[in-house]
Each structure stands twice: as C-alpha cells, then as structure tokens.
LUMVO-80133 format. One line per field, with one value per atom (N, C-alpha, C, O): residue number from 0; residue in one letter; atom name; z, y, x negated. Coordinates in pm, 1 decimal, m for minus. Atoms other than C-alpha are relative to their C-alpha. Example, Ala and Ser with C-alpha at 12.3 -4.5 7.8 and 13.67 -1.06 7.14 Angstrom:
BEGIN
pos: c(0;0;0;0;1;1;1;1);
code: c(A;A;A;A;S;S;S;S);
site: c(N;CA;C;O;N;CA;C;O);
Z: c(0.0;780.0;0.0;66.5;m6.0;714.0;73.0;89.9);
Y: c(m119.0;m450.0;120.0;118.1;m119.0;m106.0;109.0;219.8);
X: c(m89.0;m1230.0;m90.0;m193.6;82.0;m1367.0;77.0;26.1);
This chain:
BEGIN
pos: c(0;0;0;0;1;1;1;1;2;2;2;2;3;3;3;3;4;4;4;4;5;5;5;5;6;6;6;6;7;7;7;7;8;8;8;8;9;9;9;9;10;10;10;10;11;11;11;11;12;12;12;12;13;13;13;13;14;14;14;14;15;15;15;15;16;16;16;16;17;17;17;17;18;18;18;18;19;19;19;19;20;20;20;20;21;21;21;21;22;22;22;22;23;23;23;23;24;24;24;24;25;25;25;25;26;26;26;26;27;27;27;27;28;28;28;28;29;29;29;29;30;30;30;30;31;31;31;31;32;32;32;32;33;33;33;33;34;34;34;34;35;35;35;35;36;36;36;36;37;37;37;37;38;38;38;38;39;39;39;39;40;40;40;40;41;41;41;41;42;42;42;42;43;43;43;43;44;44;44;44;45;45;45;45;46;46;46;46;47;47;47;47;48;48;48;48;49;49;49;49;50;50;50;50;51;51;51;51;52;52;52;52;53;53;53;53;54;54;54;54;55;55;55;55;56;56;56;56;57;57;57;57;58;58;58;58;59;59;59;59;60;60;60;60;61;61;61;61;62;62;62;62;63;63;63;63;64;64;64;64;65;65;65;65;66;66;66;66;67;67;67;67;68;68;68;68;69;69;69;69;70;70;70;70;71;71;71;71;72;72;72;72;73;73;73;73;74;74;74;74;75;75;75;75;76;76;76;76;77;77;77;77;78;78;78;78;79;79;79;79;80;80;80;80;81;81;81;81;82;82;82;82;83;83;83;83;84;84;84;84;85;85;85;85;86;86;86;86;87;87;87;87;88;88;88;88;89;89;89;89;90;90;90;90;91;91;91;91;92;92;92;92;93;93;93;93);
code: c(X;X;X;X;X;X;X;X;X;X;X;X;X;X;X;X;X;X;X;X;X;X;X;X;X;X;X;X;X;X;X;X;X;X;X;X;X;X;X;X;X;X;X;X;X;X;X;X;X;X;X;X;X;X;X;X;X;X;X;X;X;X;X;X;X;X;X;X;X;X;X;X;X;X;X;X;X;X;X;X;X;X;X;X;X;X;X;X;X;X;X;X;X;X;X;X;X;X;X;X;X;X;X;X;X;X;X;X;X;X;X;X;X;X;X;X;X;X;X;X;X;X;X;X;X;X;X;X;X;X;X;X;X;X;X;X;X;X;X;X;X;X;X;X;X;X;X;X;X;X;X;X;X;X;X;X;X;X;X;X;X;X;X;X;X;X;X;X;X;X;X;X;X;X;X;X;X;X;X;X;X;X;X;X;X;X;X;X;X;X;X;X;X;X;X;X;X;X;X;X;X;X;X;X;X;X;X;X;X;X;X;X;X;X;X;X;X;X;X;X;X;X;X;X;X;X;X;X;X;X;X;X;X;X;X;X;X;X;X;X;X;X;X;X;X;X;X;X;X;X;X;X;X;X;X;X;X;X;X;X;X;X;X;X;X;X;X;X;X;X;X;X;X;X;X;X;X;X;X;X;X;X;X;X;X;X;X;X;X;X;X;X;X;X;X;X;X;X;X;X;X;X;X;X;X;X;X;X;X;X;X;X;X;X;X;X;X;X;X;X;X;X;X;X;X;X;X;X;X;X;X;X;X;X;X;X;X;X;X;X;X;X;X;X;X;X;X;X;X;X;X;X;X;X;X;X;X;X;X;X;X;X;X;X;X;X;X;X;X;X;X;X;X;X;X;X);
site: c(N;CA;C;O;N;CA;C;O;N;CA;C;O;N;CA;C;O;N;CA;C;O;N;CA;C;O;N;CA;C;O;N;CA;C;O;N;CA;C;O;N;CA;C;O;N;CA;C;O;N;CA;C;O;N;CA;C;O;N;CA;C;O;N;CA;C;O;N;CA;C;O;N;CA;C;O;N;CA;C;O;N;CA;C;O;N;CA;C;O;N;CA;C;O;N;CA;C;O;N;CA;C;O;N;CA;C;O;N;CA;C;O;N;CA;C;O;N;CA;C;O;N;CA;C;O;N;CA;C;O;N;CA;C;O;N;CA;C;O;N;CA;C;O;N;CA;C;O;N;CA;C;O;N;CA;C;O;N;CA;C;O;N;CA;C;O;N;CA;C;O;N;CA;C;O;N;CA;C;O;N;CA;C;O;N;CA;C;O;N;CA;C;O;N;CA;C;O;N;CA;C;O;N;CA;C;O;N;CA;C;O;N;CA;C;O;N;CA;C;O;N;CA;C;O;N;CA;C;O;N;CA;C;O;N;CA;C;O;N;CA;C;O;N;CA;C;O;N;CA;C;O;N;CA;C;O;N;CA;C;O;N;CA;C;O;N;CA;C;O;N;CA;C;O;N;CA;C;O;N;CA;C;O;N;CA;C;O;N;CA;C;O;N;CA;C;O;N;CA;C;O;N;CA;C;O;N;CA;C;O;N;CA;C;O;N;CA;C;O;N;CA;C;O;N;CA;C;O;N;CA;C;O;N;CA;C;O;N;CA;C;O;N;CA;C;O;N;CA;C;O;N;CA;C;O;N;CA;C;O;N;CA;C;O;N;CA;C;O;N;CA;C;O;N;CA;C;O;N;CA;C;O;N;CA;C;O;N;CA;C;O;N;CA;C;O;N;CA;C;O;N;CA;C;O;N;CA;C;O;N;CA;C;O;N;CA;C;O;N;CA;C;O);
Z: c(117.6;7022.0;4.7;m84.8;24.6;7109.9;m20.3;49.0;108.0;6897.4;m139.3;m220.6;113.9;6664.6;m148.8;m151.7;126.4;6310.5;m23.2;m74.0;m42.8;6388.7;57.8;41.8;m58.3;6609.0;m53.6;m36.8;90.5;6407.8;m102.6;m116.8;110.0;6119.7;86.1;55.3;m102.9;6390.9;38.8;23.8;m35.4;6519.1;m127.6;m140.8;146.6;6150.2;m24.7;m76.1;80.9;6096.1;78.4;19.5;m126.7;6420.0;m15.2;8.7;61.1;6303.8;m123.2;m125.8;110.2;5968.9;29.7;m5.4;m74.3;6136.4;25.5;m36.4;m51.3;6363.6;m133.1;m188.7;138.9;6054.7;m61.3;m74.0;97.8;5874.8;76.5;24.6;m87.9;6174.8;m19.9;m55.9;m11.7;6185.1;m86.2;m68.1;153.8;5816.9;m13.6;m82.7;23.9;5860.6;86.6;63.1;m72.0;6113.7;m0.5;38.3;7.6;6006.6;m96.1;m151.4;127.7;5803.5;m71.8;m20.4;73.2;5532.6;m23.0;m43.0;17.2;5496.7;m125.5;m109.0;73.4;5205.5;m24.9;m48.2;1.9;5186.4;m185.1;m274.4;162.2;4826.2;m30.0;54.9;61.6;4622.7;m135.1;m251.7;73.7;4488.2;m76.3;m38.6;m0.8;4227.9;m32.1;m139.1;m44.7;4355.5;m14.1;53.8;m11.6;4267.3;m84.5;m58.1;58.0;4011.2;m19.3;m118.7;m140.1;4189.1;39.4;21.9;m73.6;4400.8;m73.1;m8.0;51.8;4133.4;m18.9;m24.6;48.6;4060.1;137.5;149.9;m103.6;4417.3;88.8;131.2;m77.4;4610.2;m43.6;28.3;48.0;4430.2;m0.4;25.8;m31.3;4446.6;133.6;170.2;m162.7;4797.9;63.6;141.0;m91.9;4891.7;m65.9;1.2;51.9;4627.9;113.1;171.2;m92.9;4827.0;148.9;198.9;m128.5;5170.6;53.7;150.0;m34.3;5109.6;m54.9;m54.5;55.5;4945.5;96.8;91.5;m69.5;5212.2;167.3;217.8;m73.9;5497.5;m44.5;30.5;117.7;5229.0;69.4;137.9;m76.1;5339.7;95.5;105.4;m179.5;5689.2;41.0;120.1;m11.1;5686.2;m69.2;m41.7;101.8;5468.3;51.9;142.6;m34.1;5470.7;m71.8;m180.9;120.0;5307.6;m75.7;m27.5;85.2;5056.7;m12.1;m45.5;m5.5;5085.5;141.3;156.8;m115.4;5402.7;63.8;176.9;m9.1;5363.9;m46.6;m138.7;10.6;5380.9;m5.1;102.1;10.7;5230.9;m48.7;m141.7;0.6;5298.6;m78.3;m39.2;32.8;5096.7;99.0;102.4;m84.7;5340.3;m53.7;m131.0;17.9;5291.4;103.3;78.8;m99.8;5600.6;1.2;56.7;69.0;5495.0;m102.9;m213.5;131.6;5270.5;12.3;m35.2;m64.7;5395.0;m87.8;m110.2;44.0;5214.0;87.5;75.5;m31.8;5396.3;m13.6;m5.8;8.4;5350.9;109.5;179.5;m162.3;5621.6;m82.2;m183.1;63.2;5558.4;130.0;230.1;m139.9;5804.4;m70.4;m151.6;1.2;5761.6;103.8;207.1;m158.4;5998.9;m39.2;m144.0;m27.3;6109.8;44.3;153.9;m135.8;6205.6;116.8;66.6;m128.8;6561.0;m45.6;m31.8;m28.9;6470.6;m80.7;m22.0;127.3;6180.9;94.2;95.5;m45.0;6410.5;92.2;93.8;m119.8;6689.3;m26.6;68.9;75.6;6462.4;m34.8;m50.2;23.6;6399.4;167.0;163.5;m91.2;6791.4;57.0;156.7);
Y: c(79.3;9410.1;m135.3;m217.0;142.3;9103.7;39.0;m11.2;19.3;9206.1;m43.3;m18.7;82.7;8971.3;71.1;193.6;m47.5;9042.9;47.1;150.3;m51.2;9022.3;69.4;150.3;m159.7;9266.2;141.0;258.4;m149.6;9503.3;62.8;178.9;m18.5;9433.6;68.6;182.8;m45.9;9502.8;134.2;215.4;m161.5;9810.1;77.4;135.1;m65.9;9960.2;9.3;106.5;m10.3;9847.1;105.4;197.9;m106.8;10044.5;146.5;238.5;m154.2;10337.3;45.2;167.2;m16.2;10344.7;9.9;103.3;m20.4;10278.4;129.5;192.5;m171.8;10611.8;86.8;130.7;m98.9;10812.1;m13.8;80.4;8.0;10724.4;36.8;87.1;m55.9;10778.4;132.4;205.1;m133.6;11091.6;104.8;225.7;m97.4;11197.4;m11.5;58.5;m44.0;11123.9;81.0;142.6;m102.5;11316.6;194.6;291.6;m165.3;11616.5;m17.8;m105.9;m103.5;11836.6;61.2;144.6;m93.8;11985.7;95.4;77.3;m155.9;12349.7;93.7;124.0;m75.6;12539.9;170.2;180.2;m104.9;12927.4;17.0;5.4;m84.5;13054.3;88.9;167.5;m104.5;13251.8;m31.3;4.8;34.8;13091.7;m112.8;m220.1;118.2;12890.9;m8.4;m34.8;40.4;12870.1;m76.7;m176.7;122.9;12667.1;m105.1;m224.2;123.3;12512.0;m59.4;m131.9;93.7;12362.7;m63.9;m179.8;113.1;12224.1;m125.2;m226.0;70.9;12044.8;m139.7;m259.4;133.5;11814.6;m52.8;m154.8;40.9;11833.5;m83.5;m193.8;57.3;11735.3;m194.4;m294.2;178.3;11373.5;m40.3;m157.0;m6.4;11348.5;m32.5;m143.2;13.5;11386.9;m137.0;m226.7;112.6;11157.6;m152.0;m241.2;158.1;10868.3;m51.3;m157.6;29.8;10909.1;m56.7;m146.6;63.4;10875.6;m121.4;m184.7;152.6;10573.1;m99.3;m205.6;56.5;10426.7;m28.1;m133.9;37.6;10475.7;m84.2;m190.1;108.5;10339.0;m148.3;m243.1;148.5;10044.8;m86.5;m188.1;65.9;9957.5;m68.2;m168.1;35.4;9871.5;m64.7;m158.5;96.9;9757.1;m16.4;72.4;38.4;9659.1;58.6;14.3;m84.4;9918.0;m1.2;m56.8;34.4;9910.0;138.4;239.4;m118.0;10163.6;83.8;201.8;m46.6;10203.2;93.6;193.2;m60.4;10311.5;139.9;188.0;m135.4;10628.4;119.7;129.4;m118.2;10948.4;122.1;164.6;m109.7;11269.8;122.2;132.8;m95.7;11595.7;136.2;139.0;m105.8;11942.3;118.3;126.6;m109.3;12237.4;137.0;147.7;m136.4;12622.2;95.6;175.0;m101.0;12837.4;133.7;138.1;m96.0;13172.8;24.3;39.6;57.0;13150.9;m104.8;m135.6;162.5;12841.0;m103.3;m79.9;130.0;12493.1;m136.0;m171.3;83.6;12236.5;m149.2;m177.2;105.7;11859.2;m77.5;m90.3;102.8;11611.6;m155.7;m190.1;146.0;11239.6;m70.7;m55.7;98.1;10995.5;m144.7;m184.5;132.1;10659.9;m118.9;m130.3;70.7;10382.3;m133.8;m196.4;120.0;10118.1;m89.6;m79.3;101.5;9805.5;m66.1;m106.2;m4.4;9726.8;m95.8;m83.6;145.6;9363.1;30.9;62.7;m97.9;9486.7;49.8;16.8;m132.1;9763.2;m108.0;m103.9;89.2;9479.4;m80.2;m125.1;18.7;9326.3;50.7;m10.6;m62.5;9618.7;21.5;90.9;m31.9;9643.5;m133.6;m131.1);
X: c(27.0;m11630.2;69.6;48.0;m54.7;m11417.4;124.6;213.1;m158.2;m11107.7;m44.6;m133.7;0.0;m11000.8;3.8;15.8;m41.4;m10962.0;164.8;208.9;m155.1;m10569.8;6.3;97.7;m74.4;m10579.9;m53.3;m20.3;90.1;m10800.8;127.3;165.6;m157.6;m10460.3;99.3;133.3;m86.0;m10235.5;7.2;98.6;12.5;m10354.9;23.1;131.1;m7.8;m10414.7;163.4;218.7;m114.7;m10062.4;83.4;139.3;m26.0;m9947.3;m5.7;72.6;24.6;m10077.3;27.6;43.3;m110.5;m9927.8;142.2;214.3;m119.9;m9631.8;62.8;148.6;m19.3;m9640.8;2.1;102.8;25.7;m9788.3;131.1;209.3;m173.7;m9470.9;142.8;242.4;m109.2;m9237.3;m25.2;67.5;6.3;m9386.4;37.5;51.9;m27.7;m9305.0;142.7;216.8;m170.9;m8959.2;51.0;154.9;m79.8;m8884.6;13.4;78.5;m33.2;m8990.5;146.8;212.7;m136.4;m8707.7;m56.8;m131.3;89.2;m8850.9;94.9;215.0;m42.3;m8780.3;m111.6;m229.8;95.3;m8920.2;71.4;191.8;m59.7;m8869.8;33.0;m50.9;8.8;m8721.9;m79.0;m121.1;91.0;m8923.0;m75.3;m59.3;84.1;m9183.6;5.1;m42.1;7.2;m9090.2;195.2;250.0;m136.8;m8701.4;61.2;37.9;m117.5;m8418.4;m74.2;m89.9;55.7;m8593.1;m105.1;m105.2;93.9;m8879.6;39.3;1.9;m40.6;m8673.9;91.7;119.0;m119.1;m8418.3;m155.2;m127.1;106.1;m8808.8;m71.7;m139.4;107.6;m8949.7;115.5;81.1;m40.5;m8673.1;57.1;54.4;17.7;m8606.0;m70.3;m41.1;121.4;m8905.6;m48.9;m88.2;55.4;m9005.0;121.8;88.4;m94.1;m8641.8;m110.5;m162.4;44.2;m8800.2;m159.6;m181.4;110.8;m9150.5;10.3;m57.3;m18.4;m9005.2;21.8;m21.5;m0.2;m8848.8;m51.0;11.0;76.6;m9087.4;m121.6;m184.3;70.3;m9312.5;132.6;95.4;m30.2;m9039.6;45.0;68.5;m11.2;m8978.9;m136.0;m124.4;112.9;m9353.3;20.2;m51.1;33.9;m9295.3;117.3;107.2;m136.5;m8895.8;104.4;185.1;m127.1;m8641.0;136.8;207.3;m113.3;m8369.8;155.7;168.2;m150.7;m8012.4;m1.9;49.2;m37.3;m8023.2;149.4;160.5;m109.2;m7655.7;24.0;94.6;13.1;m7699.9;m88.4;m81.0;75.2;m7944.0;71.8;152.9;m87.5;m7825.9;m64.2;m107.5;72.3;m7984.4;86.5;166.5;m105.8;m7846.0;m78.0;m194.6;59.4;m7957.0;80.6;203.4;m55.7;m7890.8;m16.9;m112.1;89.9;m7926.0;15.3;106.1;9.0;m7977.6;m47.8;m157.6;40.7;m8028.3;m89.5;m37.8;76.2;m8363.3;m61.7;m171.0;65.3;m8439.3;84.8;203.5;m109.2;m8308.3;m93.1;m210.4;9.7;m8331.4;33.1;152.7;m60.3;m8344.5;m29.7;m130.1;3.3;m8226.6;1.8;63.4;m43.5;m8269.0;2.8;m67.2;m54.3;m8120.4;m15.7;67.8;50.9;m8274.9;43.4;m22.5;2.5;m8125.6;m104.8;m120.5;96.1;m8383.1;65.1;120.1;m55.2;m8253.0;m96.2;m201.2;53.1;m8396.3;m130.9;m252.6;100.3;m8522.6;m125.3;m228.7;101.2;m8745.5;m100.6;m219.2;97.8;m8877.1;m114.8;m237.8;73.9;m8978.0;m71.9;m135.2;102.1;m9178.2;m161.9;m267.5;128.4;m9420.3;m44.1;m145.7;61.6;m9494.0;m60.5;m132.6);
C-alpha cells in the first residue's frame, strides 16, 4: 500500500504499453471464404487506421515512415505493418 499515485499511472501506463506492443506484432491472417475480397477492401483500412491510432497513444511516429504490406499465401492474406519506434520516445514509457 505505499505506492504513490505516480506509480499506480505508471504501471497502468506500462501495461498499455505491452498490450499495444502486443497487437502489433501479431500478423493478421484471415482465411478467404467468408465474406472474401470484399470484407477485406473495409476491414483492412480499417484495422491499419486502428493500429496506429492506438501506437499514436503512446509515441509520436512519422507517418511517412510506416509501412503496410497486403500479402496472399495460398488462402491466407496477410497484412504486415512495420512501425519504426524511435528509441527516445520508447525510454520514456519505461
């Protein structure tokens, strides 16, 4: 019981943090079928605007600098997004 109120923010923020590391790293993979191409022409802008909207939260990124790829691996499509963090930013949230 003797943590401060700052460190109560701190931690909370810590863990938003992770949670959000964690959503970028997946790859999303959705199988065709259900739905198919055009599903994805509303979900996948969609899901890029959400992502960085949530690493927007936590560090100020160069938009010019993000890079989202659509893949298709047999019935698989895959999207990759490559986000760079700059360091100082990051050293902030720890």
């Amino acid at each position: 019981m003797n943590m401060s109120i700052i460190d109560y923010f701190r931690l909370d923020s810590q863990k938003s943090a992770t949670v959000a590391k964690e959503r970028l790293q997946i790859i999303v993979a959705r199988q065709r079928g259900n739905g198919g191409s055009r599903a994805l022409d509303f979900f996948i802008p969609k899901l890029q605007e959400d992502l960085l909207d949530v690493v927007k939260k936590y560090v100020e990124i160069d938009n010019d600098q993000v890079r989202m790829h659509l893949d298709k691996e047999g019935d698989y499509e895959i999207l990759e997004v490559n986000i760079p963090l700059p360091e100082e930013k990051l050293k902030k949230l720890q």
